[in-house]
C-alpha positions, -999 to +999 in steps of 0.1 A: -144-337+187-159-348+221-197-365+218-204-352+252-203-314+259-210-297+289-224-259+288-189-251+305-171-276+283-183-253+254-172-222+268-142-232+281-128-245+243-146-214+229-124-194+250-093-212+247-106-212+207-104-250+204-132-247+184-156-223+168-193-219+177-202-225+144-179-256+136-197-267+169-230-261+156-222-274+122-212-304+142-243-309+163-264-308+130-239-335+115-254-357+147-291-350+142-288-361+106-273-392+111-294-403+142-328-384+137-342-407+110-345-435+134-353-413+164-373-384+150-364-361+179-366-330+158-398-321+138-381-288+121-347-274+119-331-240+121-296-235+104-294-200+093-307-187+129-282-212+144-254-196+120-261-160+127-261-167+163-225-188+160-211-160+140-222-131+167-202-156+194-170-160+173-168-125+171-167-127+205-144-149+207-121-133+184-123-095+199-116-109+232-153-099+246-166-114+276-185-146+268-223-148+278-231-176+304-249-200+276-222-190+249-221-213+219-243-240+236-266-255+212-303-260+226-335-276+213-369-262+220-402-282+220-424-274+192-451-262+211-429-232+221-428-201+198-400-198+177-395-164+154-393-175+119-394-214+124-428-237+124-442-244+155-465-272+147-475-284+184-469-321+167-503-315+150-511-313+110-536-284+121-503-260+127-483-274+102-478-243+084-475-226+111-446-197+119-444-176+145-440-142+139-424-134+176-401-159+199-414-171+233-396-150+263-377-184+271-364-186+237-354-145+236-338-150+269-317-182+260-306-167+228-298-132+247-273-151+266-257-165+237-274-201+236-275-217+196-312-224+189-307-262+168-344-265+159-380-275+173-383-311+191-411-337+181-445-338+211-475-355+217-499-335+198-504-303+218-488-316+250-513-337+258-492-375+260-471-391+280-451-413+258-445-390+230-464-417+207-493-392+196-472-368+173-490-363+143-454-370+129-448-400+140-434-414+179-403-405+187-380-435+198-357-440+232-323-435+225-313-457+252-334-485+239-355-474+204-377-503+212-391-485+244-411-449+244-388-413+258-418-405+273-439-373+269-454-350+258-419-331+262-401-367+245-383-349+215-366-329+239-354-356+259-341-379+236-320-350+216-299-348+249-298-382+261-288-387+225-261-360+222-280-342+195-285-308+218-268-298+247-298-287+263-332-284+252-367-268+268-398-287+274-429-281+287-448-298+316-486-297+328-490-333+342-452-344+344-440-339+307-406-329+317-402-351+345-414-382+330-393-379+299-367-369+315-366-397+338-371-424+308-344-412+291-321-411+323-309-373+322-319-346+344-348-324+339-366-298+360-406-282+361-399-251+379-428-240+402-456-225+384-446-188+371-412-192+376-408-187+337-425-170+315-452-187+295-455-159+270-449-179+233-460-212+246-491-228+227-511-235+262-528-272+269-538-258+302-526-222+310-532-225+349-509-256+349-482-254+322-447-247+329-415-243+309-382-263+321-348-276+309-332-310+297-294-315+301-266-339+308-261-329+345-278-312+372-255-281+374-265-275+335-298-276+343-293-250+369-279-229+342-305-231+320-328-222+346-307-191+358-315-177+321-348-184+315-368-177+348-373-139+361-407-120+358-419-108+322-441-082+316-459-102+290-471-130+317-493-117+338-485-147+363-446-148+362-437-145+394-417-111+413-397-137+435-363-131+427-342-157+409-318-173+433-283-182+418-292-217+411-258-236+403-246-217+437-272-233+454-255-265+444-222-264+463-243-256+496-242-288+523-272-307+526-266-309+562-301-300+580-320-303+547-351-324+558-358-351+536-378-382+531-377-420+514-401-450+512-396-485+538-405-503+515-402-507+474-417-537+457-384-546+440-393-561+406-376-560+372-369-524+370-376-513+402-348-532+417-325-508+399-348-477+416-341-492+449-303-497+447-304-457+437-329-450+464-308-467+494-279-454+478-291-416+480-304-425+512-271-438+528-253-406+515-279-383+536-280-397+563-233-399+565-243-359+553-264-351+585-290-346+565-325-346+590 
């Protein structure tokens, strides 16, 4: 079985019935128990929600149905995201018991379009981190080198992708914990503008800043993601009435025209003479793109 799946890599050997949502789900769990002890990604796990949700895709699958856009995928969600039936502890001992009684709109929206829900990812304690070293559960560790930090607060999230132990996954970001994480751990990640998704079912750390994003392996499966969850919701007052543009189309458009900027001048040291090979490499492909 492949270690790297795609959100159209899954529907495509769901379709062709290569595999079944659950074996892939059963698989995905295999993963997080074998790598989560020495990364602690995941705080809390979900297998009978995962199970029901597999089992309402392979039937499906097997009465030749059409497939939802996220069918079969499996996703993480950050713990301080509501989950129906499943703690949410925020990374903190205060919530430990804690279990949601309703799902956040993201969540009811990922699993509406077919998405498998893996479990709850490990945070700085109530979002507020940037190195994912302030769970009350312990830090979570880099899977691209465990001796250096994912990032945070969103760091559970991060690694369980660039790990292979999600698909996808859902942070949250206030002060850059999506972005940040996501850049440590070297995979695509997005913070939508504010009220571009819903914030109803997240446990706020500031409610005027917060925003709800996805992790993946590549930029069009972040588009994906972000094609599910956004839209306005009558629960959030501050969702916006914009309407959702067809992200992943978006994609194939030229850049030609797209204004754009770089820095002269990088102090290239250790690490960031790897961030200026990439920077005058992107740079070099706008400008032989007519990009202004």
């Amino acid at each position: 079985m492949t270690t790297s799946w795609t959100i159209d890599g899954v529907r495509q050997a769901l379709a062709a019935k290569k595999i079944s949502a659950r074996e892939l789900a059963a698989d995905f769990y295999t993963r997080i128990e074998a790598r989560n002890p020495e990364l602690n990604a995941y705080l809390a796990l979900s297998p009978d929600r995962a199970r029901r949700q597999a089992d309402r895709i392979d039937a499906l699958v097997a009465g030749g149905k059409p497939l939802p856009p996220l069918a079969g995928v499996p996703v993480a969600i950050k713990d301080v995201i509501s989950t129906r039936g499943t703690k949410t502890t925020c990374g903190s001992k205060i919530l430990e018991n804690y279990v949601p009684p309703y799902d956040a709109t993201a969540v009811e929206r990922l699993e509406a379009a077919g998405a498998v829900i893996l479990g709850k990812t490990n945070c700085d304690e109530f979002a507020m981190g940037s190195s994912n070293e302030n769970s009350a559960y312990g830090p979570v560790k880099n899977p691209v080198a465990t001796d250096r930090v994912p990032g945070g607060s969103s760091g559970g999230s991060a690694a369980a992708v660039a790990a292979g132990l999600a698909v996808a996954a859902l942070g949250t970001d206030t002060g850059g914990s999506i972005r940040q994480p996501g850049s440590f751990c070297g995979i695509p990640a997005m913070m939508g503008s504010y009220g571009r998704v819903s914030r109803y079912g997240l446990i706020a750390f500031a409610s005027s800043l917060d925003r709800i994003g996805p992790f993946a392996n590549s930029v069009r499966d972040v588009a994906a993601i972000l094609q599910v969850i956004a839209g306005r919701d009558p629960h959030d007052s501050t969702s916006t009435t914009a309407p959702v543009p067809a992200y992943a189309a978006e994609m194939d458009r030229p850049v030609r025209g797209i204004g754009w900027a770089s820095r002269k001048t990088i102090s290239a040291k250790g690490w960031m003479q790897a961030f200026e090979r990439r920077s005058k490499r992107a740079s070099k492909f706008m400008k032989s793109s007519d990009a202004s």
